[in-house]
Backbone as CSV, one residue per row, in Angstrom:
resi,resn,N_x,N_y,N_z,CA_x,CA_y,CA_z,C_x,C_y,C_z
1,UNK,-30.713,19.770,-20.214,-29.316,20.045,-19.923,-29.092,20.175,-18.405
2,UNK,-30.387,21.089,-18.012,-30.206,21.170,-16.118,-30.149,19.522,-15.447
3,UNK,-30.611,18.743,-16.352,-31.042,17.258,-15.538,-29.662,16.718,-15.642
4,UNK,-28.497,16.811,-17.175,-27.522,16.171,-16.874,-26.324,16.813,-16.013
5,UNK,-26.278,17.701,-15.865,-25.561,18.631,-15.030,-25.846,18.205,-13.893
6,UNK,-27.059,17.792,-13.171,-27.245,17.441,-11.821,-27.064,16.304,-11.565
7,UNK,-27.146,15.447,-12.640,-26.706,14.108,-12.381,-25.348,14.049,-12.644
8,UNK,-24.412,14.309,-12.976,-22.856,14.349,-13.088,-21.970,14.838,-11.740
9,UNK,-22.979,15.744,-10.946,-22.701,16.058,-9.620,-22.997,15.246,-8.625
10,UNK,-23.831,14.715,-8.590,-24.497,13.472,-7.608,-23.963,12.134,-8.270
11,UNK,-22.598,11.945,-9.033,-22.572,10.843,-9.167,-21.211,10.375,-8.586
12,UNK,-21.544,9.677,-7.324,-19.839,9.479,-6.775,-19.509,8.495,-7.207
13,UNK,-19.391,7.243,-7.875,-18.586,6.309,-8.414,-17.139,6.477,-8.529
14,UNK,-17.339,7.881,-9.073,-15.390,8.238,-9.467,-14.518,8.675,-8.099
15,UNK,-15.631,9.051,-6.946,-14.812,9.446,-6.004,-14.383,7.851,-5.533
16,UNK,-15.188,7.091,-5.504,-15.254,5.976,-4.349,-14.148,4.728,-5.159
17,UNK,-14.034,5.107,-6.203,-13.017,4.624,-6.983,-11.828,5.399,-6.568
18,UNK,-11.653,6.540,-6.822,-10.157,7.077,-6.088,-10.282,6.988,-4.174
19,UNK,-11.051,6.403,-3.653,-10.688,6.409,-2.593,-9.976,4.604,-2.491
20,UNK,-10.713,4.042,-3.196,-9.981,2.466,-3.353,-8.568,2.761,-3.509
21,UNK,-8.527,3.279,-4.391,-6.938,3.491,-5.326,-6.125,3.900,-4.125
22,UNK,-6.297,5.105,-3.208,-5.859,5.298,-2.378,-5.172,4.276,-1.193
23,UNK,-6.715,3.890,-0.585,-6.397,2.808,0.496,-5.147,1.257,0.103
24,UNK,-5.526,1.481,-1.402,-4.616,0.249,-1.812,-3.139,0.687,-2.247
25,UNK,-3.079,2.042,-2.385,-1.246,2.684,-2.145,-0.898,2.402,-0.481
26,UNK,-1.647,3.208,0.179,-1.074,2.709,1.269,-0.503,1.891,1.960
27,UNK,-2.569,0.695,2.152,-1.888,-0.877,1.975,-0.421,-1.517,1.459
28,UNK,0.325,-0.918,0.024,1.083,-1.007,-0.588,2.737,-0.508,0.093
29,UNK,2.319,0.472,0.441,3.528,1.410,1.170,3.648,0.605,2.632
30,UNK,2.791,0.488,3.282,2.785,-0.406,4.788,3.457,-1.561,4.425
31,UNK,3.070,-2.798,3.353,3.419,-3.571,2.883,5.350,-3.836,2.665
32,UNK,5.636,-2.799,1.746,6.664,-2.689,1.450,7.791,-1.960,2.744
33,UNK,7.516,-1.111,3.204,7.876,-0.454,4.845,8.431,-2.146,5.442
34,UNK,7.636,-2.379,5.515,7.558,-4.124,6.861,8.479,-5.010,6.384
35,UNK,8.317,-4.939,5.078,9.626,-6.186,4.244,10.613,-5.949,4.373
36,UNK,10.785,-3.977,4.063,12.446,-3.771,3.782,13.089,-3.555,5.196
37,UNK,11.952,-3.890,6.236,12.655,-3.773,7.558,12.983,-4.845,7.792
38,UNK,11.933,-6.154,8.086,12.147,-7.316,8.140,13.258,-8.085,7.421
39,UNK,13.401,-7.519,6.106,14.559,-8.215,5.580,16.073,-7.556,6.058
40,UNK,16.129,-6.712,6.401,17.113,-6.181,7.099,17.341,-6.893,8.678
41,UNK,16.766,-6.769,9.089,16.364,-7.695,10.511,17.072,-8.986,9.921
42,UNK,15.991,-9.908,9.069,16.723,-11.067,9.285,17.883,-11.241,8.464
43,UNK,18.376,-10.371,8.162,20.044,-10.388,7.143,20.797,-10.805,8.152
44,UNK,20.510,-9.363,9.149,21.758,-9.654,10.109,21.575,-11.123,10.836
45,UNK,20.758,-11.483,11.470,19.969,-12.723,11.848,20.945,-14.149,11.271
46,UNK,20.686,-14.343,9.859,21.115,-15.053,9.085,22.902,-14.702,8.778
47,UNK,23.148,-13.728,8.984,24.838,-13.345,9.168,25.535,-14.156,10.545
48,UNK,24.562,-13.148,12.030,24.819,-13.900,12.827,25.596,-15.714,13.172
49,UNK,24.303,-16.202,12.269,23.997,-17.837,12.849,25.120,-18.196,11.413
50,UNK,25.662,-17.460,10.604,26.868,-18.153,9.529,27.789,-17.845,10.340
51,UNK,28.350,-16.981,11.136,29.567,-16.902,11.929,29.690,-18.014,12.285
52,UNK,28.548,-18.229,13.423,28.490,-19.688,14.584,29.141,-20.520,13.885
53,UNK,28.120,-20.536,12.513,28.396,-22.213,12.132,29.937,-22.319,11.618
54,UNK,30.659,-21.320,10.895,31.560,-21.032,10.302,33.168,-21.118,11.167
């Protein structure tokens, strides 16, 4: 029983798995941050250049 108890403590798989999970929300959040700016950016952009043409 002492042997599986010590091995359930020394076993990081589950951490190194929630640290993936992590890095890939972020990734996710950075991701999404950049678009909803960028697409705002080029709205107006694309508003702009319909006046001109208009």
């Amino acid at each position: 029983m002492k042997n599986l108890v010590s091995r359930f403590f020394k076993d990081e798989s589950g951490a190194t798995a929630i640290e993936y999970g992590l890095i890939a929300a972020l990734i996710a959040v950075v991701i999404i941050s950049a678009v909803t700016l960028l697409g705002t950016s080029l709205e107006s952009t694309f508003e702009t250049v319909e006046e001109a043409l208009g």
